[in-house]
mmCIF file as gemmi writes it, N, C-alpha and C atoms, coordinates in Angstrom:
data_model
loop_
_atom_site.group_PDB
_atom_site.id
_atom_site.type_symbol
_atom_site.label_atom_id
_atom_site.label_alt_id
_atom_site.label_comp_id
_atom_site.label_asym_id
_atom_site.label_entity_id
_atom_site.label_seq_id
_atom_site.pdbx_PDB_ins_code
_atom_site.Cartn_x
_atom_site.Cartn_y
_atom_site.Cartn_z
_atom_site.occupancy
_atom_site.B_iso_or_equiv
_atom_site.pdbx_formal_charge
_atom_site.auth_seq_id
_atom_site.auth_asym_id
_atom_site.pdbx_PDB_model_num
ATOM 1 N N . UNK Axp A 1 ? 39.828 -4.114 -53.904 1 0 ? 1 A 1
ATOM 2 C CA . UNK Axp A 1 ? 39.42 -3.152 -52.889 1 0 ? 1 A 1
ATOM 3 C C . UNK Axp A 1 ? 39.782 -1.754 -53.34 1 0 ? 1 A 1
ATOM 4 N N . UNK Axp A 2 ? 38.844 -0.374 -52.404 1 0 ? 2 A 1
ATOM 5 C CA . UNK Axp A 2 ? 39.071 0.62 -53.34 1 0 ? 2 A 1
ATOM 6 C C . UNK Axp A 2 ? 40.452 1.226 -52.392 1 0 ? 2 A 1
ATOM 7 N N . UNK Axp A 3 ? 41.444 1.233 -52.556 1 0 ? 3 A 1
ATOM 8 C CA . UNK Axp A 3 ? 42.831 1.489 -51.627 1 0 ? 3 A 1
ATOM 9 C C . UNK Axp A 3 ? 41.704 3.111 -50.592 1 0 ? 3 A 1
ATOM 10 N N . UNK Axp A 4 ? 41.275 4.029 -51.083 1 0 ? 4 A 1
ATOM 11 C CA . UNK Axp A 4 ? 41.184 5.238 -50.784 1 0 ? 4 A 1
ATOM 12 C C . UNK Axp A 4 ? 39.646 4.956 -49.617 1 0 ? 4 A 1
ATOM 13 N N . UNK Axp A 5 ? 39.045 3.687 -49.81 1 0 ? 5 A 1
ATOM 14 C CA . UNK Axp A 5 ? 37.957 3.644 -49.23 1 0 ? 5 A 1
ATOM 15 C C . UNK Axp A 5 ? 38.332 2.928 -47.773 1 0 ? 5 A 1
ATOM 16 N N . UNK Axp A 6 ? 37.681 3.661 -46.293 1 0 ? 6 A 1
ATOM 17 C CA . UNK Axp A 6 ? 38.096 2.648 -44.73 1 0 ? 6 A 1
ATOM 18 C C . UNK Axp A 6 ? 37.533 1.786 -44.948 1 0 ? 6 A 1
ATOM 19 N N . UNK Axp A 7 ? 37.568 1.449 -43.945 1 0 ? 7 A 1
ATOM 20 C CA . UNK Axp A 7 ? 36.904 -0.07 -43.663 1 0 ? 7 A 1
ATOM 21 C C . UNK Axp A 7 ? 35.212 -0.168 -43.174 1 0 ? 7 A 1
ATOM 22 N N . UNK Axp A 8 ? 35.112 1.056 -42.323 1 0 ? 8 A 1
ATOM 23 C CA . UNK Axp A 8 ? 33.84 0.922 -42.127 1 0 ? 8 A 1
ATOM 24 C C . UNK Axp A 8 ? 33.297 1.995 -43.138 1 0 ? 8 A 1
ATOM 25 N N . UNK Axp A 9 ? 33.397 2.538 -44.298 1 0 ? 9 A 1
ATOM 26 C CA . UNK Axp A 9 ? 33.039 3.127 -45.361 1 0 ? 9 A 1
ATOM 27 C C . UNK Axp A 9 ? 32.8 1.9 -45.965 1 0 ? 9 A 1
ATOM 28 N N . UNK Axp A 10 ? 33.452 1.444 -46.237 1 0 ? 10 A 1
ATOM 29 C CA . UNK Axp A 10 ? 33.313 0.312 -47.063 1 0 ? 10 A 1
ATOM 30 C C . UNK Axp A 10 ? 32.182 -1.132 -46.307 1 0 ? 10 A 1
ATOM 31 N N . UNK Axp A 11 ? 31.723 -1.226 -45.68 1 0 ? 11 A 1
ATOM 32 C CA . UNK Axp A 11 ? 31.299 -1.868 -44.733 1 0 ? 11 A 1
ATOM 33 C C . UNK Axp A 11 ? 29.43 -1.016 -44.836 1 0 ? 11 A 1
ATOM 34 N N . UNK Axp A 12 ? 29.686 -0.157 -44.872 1 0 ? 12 A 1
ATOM 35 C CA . UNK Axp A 12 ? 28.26 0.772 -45.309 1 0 ? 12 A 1
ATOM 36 C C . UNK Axp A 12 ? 27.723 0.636 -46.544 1 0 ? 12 A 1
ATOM 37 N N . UNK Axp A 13 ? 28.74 0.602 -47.579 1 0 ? 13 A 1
ATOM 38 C CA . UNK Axp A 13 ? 28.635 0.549 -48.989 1 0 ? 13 A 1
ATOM 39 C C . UNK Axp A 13 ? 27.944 -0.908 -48.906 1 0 ? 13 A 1
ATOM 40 N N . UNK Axp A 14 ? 28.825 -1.635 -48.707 1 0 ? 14 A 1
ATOM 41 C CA . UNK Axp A 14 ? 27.992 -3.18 -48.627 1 0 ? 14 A 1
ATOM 42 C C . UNK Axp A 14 ? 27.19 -3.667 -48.255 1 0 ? 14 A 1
ATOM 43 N N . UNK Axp A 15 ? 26.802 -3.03 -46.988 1 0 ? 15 A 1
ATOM 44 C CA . UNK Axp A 15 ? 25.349 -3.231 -46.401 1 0 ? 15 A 1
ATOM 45 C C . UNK Axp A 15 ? 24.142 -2.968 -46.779 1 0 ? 15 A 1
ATOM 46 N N . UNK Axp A 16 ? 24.548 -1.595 -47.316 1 0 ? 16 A 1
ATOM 47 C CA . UNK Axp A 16 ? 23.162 -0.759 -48.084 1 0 ? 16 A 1
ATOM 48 C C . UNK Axp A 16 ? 22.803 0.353 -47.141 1 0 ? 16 A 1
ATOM 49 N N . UNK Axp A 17 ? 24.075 0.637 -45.807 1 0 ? 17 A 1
ATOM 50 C CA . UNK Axp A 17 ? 23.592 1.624 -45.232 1 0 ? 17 A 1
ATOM 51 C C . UNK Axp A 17 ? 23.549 3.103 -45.848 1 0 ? 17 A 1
ATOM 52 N N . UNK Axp A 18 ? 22.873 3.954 -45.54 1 0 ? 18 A 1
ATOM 53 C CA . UNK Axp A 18 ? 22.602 5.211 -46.266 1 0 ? 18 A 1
ATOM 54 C C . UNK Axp A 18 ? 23.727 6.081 -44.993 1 0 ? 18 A 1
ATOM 55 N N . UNK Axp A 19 ? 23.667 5.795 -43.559 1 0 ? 19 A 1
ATOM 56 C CA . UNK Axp A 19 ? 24.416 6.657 -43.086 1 0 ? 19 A 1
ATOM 57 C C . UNK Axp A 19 ? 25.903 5.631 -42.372 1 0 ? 19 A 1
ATOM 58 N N . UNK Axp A 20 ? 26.925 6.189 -41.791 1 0 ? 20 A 1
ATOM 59 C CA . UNK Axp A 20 ? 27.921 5.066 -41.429 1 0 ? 20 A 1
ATOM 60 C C . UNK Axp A 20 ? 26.842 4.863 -39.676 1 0 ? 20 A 1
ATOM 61 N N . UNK Axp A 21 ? 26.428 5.668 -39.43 1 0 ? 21 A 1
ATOM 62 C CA . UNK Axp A 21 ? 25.949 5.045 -37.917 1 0 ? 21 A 1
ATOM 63 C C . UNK Axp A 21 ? 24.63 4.194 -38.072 1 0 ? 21 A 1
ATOM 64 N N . UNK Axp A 22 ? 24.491 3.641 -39.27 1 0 ? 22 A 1
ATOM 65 C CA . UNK Axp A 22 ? 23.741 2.826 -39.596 1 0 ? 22 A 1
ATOM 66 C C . UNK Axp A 22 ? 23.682 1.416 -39.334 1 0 ? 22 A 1
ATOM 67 N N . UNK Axp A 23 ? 25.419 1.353 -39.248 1 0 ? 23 A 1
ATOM 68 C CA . UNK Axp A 23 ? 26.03 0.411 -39.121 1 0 ? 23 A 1
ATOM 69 C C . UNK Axp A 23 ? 25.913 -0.792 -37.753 1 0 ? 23 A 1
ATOM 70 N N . UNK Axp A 24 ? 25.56 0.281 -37 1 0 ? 24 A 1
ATOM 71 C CA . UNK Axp A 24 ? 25.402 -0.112 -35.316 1 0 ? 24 A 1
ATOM 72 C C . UNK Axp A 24 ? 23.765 -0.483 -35.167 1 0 ? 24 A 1
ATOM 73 N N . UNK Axp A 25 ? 23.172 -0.057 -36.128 1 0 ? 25 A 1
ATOM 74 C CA . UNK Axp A 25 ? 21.299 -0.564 -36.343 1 0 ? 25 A 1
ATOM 75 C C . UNK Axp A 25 ? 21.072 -2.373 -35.665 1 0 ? 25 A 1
ATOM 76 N N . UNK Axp A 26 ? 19.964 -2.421 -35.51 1 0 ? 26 A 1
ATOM 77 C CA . UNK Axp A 26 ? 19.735 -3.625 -35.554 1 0 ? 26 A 1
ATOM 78 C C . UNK Axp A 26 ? 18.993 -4.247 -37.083 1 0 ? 26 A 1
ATOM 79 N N . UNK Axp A 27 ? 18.696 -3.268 -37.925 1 0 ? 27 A 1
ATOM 80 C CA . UNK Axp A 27 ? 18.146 -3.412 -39.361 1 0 ? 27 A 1
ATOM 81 C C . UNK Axp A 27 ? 19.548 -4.063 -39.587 1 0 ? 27 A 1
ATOM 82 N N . UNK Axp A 28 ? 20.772 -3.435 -38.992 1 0 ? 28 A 1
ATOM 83 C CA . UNK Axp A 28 ? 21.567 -3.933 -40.529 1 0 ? 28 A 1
ATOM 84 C C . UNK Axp A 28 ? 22.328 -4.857 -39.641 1 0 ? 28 A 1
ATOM 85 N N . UNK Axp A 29 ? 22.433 -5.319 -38.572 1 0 ? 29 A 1
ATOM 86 C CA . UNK Axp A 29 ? 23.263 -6.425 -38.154 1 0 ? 29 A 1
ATOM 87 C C . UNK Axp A 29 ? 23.46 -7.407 -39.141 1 0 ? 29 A 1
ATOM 88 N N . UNK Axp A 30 ? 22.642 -8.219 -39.671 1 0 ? 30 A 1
ATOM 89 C CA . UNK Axp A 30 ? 23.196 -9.224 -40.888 1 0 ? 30 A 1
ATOM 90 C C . UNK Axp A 30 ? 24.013 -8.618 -41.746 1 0 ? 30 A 1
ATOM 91 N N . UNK Axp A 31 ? 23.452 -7.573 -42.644 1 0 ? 31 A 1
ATOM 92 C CA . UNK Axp A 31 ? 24.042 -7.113 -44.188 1 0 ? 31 A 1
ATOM 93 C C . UNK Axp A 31 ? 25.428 -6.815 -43.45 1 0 ? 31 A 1
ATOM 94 N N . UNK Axp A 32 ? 25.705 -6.106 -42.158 1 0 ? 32 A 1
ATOM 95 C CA . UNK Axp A 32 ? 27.276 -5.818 -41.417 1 0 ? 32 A 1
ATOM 96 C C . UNK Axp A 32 ? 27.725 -7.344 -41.617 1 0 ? 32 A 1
ATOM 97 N N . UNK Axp A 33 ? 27.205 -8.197 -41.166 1 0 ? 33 A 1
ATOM 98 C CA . UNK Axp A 33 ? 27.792 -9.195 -40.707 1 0 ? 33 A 1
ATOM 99 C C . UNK Axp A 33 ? 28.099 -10.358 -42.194 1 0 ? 33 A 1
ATOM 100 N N . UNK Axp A 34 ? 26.977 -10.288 -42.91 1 0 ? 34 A 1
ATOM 101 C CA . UNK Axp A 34 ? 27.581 -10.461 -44.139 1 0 ? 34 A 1
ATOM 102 C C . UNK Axp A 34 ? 28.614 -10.303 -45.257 1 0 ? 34 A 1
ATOM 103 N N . UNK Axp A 35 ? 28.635 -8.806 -44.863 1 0 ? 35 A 1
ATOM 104 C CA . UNK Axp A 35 ? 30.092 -7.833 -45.763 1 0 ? 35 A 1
ATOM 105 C C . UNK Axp A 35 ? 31.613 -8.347 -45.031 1 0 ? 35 A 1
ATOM 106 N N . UNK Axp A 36 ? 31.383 -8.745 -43.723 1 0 ? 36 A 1
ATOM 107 C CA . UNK Axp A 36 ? 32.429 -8.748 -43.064 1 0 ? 36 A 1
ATOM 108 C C . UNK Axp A 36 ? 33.187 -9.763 -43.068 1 0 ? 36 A 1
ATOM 109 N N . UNK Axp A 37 ? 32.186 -11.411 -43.533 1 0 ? 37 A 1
ATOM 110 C CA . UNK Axp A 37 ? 32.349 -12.411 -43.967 1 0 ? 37 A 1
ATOM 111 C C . UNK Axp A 37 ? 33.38 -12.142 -45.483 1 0 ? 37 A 1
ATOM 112 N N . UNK Axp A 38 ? 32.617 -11.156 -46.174 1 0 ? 38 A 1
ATOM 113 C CA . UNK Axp A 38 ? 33.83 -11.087 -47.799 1 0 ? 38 A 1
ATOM 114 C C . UNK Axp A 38 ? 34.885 -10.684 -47.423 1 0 ? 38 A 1
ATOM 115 N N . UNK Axp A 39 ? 35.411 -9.716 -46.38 1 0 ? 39 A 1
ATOM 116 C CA . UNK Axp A 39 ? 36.235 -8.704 -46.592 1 0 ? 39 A 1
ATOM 117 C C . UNK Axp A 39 ? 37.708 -9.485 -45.906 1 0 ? 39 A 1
ATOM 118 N N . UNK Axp A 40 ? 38.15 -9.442 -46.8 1 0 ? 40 A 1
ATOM 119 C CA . UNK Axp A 40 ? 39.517 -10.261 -46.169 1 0 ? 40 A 1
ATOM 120 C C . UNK Axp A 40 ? 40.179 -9.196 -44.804 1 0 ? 40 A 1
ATOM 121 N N . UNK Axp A 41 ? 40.68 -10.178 -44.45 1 0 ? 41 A 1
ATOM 122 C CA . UNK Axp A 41 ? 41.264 -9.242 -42.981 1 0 ? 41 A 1
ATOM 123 C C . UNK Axp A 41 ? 42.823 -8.53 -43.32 1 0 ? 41 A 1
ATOM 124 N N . UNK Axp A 42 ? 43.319 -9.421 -44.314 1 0 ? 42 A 1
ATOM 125 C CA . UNK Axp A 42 ? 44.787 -8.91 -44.9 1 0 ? 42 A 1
ATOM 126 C C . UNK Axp A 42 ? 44.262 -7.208 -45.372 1 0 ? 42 A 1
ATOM 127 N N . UNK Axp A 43 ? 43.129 -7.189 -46.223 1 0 ? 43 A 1
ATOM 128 C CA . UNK Axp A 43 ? 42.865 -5.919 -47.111 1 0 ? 43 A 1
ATOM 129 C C . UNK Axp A 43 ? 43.152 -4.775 -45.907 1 0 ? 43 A 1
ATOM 130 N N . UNK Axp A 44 ? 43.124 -4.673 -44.746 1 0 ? 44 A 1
ATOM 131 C CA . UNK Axp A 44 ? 43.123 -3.29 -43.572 1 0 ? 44 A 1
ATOM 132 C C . UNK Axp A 44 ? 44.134 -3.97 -43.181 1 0 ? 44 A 1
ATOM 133 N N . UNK Axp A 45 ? 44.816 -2.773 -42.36 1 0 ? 45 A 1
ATOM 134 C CA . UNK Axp A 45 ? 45.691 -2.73 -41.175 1 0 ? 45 A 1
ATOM 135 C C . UNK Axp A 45 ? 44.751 -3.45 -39.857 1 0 ? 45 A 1
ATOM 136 N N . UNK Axp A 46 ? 45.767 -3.827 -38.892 1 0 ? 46 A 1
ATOM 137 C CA . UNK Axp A 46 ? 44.945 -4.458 -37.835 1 0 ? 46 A 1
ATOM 138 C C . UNK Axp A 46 ? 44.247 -2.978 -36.751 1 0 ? 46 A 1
ATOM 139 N N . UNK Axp A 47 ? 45.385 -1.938 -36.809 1 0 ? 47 A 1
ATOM 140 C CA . UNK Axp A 47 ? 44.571 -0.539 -36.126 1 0 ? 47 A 1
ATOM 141 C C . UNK Axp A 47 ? 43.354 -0.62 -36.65 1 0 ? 47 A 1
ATOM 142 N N . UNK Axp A 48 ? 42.998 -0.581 -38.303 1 0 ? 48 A 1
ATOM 143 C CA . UNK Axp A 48 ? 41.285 -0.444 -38.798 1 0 ? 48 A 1
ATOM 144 C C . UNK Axp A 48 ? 40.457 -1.272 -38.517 1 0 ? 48 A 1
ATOM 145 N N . UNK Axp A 49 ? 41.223 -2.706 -38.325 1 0 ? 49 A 1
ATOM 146 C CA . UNK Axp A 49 ? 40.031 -3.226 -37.759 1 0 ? 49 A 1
ATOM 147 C C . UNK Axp A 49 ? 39.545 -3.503 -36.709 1 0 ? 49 A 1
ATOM 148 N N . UNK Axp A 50 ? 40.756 -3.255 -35.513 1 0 ? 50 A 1
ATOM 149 C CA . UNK Axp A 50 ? 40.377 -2.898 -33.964 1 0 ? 50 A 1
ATOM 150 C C . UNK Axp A 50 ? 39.385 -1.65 -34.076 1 0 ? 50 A 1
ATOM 151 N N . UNK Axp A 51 ? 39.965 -0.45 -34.653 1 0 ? 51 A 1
ATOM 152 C CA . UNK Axp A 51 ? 39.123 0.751 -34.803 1 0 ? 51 A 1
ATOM 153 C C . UNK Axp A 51 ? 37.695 0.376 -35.063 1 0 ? 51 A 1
ATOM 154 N N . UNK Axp A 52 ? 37.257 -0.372 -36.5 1 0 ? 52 A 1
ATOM 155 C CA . UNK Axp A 52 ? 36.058 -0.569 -36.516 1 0 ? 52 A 1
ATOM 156 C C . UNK Axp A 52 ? 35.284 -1.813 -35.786 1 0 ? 52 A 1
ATOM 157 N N . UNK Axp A 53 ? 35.624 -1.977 -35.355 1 0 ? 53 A 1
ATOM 158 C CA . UNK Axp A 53 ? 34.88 -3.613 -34.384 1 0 ? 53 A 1
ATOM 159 C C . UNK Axp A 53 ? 34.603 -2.434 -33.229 1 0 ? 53 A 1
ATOM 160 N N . UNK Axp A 54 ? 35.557 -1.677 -32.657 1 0 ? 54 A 1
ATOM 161 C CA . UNK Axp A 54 ? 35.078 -0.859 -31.579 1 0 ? 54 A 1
ATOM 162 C C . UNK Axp A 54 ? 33.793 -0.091 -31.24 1 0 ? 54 A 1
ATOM 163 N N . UNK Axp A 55 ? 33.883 0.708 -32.808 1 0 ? 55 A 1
ATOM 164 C CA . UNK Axp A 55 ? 32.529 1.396 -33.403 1 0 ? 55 A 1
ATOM 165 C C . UNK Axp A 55 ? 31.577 0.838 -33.266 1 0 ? 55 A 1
ATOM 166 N N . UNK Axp A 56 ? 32.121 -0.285 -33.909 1 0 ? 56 A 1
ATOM 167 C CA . UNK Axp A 56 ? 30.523 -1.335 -34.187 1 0 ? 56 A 1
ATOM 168 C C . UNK Axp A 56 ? 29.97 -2.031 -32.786 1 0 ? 56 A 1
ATOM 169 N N . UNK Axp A 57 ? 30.632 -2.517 -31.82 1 0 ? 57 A 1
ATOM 170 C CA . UNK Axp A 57 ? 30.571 -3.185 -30.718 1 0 ? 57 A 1
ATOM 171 C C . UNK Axp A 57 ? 29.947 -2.332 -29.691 1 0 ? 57 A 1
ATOM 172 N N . UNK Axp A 58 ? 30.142 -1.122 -29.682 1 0 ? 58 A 1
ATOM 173 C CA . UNK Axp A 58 ? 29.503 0.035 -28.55 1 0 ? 58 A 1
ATOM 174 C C . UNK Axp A 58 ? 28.179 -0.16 -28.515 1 0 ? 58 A 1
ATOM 175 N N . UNK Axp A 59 ? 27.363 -0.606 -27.435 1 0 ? 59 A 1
ATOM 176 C CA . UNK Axp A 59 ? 26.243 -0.636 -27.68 1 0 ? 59 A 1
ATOM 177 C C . UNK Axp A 59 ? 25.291 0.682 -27.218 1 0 ? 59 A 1
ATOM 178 N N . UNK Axp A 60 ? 24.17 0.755 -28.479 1 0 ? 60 A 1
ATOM 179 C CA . UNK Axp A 60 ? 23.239 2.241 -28.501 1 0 ? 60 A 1
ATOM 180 C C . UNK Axp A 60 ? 22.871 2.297 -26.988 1 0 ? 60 A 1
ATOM 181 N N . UNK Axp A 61 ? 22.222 3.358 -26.834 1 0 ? 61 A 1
ATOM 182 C CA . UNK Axp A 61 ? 21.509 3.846 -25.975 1 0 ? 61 A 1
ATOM 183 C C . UNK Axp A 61 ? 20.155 3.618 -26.449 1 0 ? 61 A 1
ATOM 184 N N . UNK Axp A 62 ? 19.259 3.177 -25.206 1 0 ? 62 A 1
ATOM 185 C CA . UNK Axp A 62 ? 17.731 2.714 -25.709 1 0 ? 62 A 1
ATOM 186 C C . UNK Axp A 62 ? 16.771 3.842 -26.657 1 0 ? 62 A 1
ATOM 187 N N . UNK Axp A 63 ? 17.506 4.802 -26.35 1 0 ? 63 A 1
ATOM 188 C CA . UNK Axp A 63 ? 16.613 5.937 -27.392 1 0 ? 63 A 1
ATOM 189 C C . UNK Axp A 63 ? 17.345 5.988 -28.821 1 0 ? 63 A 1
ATOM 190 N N . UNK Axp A 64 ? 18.144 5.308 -29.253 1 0 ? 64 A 1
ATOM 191 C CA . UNK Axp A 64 ? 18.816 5.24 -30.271 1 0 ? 64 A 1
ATOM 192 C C . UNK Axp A 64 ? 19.863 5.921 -30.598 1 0 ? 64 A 1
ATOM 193 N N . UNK Axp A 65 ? 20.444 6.654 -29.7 1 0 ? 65 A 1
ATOM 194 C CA . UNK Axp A 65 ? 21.672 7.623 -29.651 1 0 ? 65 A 1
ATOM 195 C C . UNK Axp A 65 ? 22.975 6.666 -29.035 1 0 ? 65 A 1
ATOM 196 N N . UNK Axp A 66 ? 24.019 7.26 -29.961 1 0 ? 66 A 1
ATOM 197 C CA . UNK Axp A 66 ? 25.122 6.36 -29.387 1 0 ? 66 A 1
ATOM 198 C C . UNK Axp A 66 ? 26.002 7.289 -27.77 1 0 ? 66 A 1
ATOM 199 N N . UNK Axp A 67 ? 26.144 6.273 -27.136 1 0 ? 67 A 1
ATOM 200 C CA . UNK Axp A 67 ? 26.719 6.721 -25.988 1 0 ? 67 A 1
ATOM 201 C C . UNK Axp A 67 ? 28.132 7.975 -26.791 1 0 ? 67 A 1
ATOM 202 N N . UNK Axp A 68 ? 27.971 9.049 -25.989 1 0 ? 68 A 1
ATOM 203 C CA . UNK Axp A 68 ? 28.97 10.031 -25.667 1 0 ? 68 A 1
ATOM 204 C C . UNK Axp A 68 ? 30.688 9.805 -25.256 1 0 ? 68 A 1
């Protein structure tokens, strides 16, 4: 793992997202859900990965904007 890279940086990289709020897409639900399958849970702190499940779990707004 790259020590300097988060978790949901790293989680983008793997997916093939071009932006991190890409992440929350319905294009990339698998490739997320795939990367997340490799990524050992030891590699983050448990704050990063509460932090990013949070991110990821918020659901969009029907116009594609993430809630405020």
């Amino acid at each position: 793992m790259d020590q300097q890279m988060g978790l949901l940086d790293r989680l983008a990289q793997m997916s093939g997202c071009v932006c991190l709020s890409d992440l929350r897409t319905p294009a990339y639900r698998h490739p997320v859900l795939d990367a997340l399958g490799r990524i050992s849970a030891e590699e983050y702190p448990a704050k990063e990965w509460l932090e990013a499940m949070g991110y990821l779990l918020v659901p969009m707004q029907e116009d594609g904007r993430h809630p405020v």
